[in-house]
Structures are given as C-alpha cells and as structure tokens.
C-alpha positions as semicolon CSV with decimal commas, in nm:
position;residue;x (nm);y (nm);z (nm)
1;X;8,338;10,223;10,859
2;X;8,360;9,920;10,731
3;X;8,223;9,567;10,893
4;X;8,561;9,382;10,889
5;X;8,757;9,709;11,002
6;X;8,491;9,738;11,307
7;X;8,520;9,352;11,369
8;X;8,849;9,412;11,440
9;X;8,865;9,708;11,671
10;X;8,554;9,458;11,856
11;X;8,820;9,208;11,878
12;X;9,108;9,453;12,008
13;X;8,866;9,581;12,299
14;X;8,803;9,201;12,413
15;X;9,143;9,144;12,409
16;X;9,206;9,463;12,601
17;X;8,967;9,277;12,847
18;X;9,164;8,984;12,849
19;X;8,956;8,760;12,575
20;X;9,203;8,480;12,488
21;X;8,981;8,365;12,206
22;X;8,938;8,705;12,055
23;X;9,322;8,722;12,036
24;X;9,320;8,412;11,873
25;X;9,040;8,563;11,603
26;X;9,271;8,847;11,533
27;X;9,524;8,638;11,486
28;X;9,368;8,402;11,196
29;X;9,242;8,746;11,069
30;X;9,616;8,918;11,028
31;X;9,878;8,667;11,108
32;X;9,967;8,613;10,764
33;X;10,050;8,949;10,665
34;X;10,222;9,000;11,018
35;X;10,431;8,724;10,933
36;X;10,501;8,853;10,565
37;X;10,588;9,204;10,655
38;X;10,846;9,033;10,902
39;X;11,006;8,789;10,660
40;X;11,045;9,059;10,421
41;X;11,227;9,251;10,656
42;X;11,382;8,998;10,801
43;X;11,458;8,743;10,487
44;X;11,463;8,466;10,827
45;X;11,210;8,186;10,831
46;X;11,229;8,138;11,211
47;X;11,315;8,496;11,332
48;X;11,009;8,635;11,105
49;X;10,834;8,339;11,318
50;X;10,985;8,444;11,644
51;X;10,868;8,823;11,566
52;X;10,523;8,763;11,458
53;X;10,489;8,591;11,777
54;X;10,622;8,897;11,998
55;X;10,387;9,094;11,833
56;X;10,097;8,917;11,955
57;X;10,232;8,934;12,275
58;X;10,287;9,316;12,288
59;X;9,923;9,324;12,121
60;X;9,830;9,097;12,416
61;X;9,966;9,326;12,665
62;X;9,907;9,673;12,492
63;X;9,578;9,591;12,326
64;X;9,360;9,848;12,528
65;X;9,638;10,144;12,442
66;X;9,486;10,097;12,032
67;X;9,318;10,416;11,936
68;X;9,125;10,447;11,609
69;X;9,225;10,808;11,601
70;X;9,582;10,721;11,533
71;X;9,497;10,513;11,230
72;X;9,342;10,165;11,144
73;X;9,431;9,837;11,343
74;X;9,598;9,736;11,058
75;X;9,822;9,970;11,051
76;X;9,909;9,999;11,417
77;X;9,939;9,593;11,405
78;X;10,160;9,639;11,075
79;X;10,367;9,940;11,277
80;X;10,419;9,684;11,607
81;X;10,523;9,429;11,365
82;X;10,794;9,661;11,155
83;X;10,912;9,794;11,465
84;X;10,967;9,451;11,657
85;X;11,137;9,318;11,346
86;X;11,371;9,615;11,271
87;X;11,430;9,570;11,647
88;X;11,521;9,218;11,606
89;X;11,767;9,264;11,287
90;X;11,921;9,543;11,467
91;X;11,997;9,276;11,777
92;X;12,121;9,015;11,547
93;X;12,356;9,248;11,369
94;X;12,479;9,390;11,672
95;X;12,568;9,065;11,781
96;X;12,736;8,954;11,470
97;X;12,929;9,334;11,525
98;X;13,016;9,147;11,865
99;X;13,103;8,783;11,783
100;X;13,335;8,932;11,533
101;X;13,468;9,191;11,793
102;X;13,556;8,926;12,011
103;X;13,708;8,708;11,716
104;X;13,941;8,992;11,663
105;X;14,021;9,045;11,968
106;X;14,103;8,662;12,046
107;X;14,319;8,643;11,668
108;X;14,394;8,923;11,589
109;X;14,587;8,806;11,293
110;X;14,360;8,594;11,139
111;X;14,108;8,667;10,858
112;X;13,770;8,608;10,952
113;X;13,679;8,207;10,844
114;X;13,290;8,313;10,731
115;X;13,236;8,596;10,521
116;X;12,850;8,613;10,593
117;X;12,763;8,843;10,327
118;X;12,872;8,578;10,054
119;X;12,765;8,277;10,287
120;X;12,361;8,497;10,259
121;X;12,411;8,586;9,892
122;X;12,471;8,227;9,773
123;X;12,162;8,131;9,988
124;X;11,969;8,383;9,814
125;X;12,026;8,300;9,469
126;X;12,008;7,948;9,513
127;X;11,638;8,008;9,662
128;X;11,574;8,222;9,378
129;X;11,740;7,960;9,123
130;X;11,526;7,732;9,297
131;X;11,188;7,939;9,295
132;X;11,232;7,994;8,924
133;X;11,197;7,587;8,843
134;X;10,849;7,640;8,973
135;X;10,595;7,602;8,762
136;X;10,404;7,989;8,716
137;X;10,114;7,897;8,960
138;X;10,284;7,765;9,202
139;X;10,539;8,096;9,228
140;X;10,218;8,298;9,221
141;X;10,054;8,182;9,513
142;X;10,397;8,139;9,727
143;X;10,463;8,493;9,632
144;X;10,115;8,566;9,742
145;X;10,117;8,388;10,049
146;X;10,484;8,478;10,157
147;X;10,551;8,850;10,005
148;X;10,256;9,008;9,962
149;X;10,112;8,802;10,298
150;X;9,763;8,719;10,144
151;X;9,564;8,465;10,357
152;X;9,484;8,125;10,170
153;X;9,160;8,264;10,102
154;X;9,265;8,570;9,980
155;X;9,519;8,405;9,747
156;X;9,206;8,189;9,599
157;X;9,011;8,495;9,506
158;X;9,329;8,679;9,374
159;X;9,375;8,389;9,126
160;X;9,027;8,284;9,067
161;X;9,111;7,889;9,246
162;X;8,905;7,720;9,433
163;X;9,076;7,742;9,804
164;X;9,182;7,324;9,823
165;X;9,357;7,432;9,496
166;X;9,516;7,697;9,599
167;X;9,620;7,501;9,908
168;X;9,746;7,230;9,703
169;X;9,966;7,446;9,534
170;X;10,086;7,571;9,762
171;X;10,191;7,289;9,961
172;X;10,320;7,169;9,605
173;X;10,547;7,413;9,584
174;X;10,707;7,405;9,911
175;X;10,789;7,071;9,849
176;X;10,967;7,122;9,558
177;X;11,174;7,394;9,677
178;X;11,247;7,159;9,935
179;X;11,380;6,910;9,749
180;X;11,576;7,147;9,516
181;X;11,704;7,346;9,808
182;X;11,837;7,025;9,923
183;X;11,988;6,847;9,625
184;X;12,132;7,219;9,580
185;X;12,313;7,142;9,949
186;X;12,434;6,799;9,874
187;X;12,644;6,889;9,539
C-alpha cells in the first residue's frame, strides 16, 4: 500500500475519533478534486462550494463507517461527493419543476418570462468565448485546477512550473476572465 494512500486512511480513523485537525489535513489533501468533481457536475461556482462543504461534513460524521475493503478513500470521498452533488442538482431542478408549477398555476396564460435553458447556454459560451482569449498557459492550469481538480502543486509538476508560477497564472487568469466576463455583461 502506498504511503500517501495509508496517510489517509490514518487521517480518516482520527477523524472517526473526532480529530478536528486531521479533518482539516484531509481536507488540504483532497479538497480540490472534491470541489472539481462537484463543479463538473454541477457547472455552479457556489453550489459546487456549498457541496464540497457537505461532504466534509458527512465525512465528519460518517468517517469511522470508511472501510478499505470497499475501495480506496479516494474513491469513497469521490462517491460522497458525486452523490451529494447529484443530490443537490436533483433539488434545484425540482424546485425550478416547482417555481414554474406554481407560475402556471398563478398565469396560466402567460408564457414563461425566463427560458433558463437559453439564459445557461449564453452563460456558457460566453465563459468559453471568454476562456479562449486566454493565453495557452493560463487555460492549462485553470483547466487543471478546475476540471481535472489538480492541487497547485500538482498542477506545477504536470507543467514542469515552479509552484509561485503556476500560482501566478493562475490568479492571472481568473482575473482576466473576470474582466472579460464583465465587459461581456455591460454590452
């Protein structure tokens, strides 16, 4: 077995025991590809956020229930995390299924105002329009760091940077979509 794949179990059994700082080790360790599996899922900033927290949580409370017969920690962290988020997109179409229920119901005869599908699609290509006036690096390591959900480090040995580089970059690059994103808005 390998070190960091025993580290980890370590850390799941002293969080089992109620070890808040051992929580917070597994959590530098995996949060970023907890948080990329969600916003791939999800394609939501703040309800990938809102999901990679709850699955800290439930490892919180559900730690000592891990067996390493069942598979890695990885996995059972990446299964908690696909699970929580389908949960979540299920919720938040069922609500949009209700909001528009109720719209019916209250006007009947009127056309719904939003079409959300469009409203998301526009918002999509713009990002992408936007993600494409990066320069190559700097969509590398954001695709690193927010698809593939490398760590920093990770992303620095991937593209052979040193890790204030690769930082750089990426800070760089969120900037820029920033500002595009927004000038995008305002015409």
């Amino acid at each position: 077995m390998d070190t960091l794949v025993t580290e980890q179990v370590l850390l799941l059994k002293a969080i089992a025991q109620g070890d808040e700082q051992a929580l917070a080790s597994l959590y530098d360790a995996t949060c970023a590809q907890v948080h990329g599996l969600s916003l791939r899922i999800l394609g939501d900033q703040q309800m990938a956020e809102e999901v990679t927290m709850d699955v800290y949580l439930q490892v919180w409370q559900q730690a000592g229930n891990f067996s390493e017969a069942r598979g890695s920690m990885l996995a059972w962290l990446m299964m908690l995390t696909r699970s929580r988020a389908i949960d979540r997109l299920r919720s938040v179409q069922r609500d949009q299924r209700h909001c528009t229920d109720a719209l019916d119901e209250e006007y009947p005869d009127i056309e719904p105002l939003l079409d959300i599908q469009a409203i998301q699609t526009e918002r999509s290509n713009n990002v992408n329009m936007a993600f494409q006036k990066l320069k190559p690096i700097e969509r590398q390591v954001l695709h690193l760091a927010y698809f593939s959900g490398l760590s920093h480090t990770e992303i620095a040995n991937h593209v052979s940077l040193p890790l204030g580089t690769v930082k750089t970059h990426i800070r760089c690059a969120l900037s820029q979509l920033r500002e595009l994103l927004d000038t995008e808005n305002t015409l």
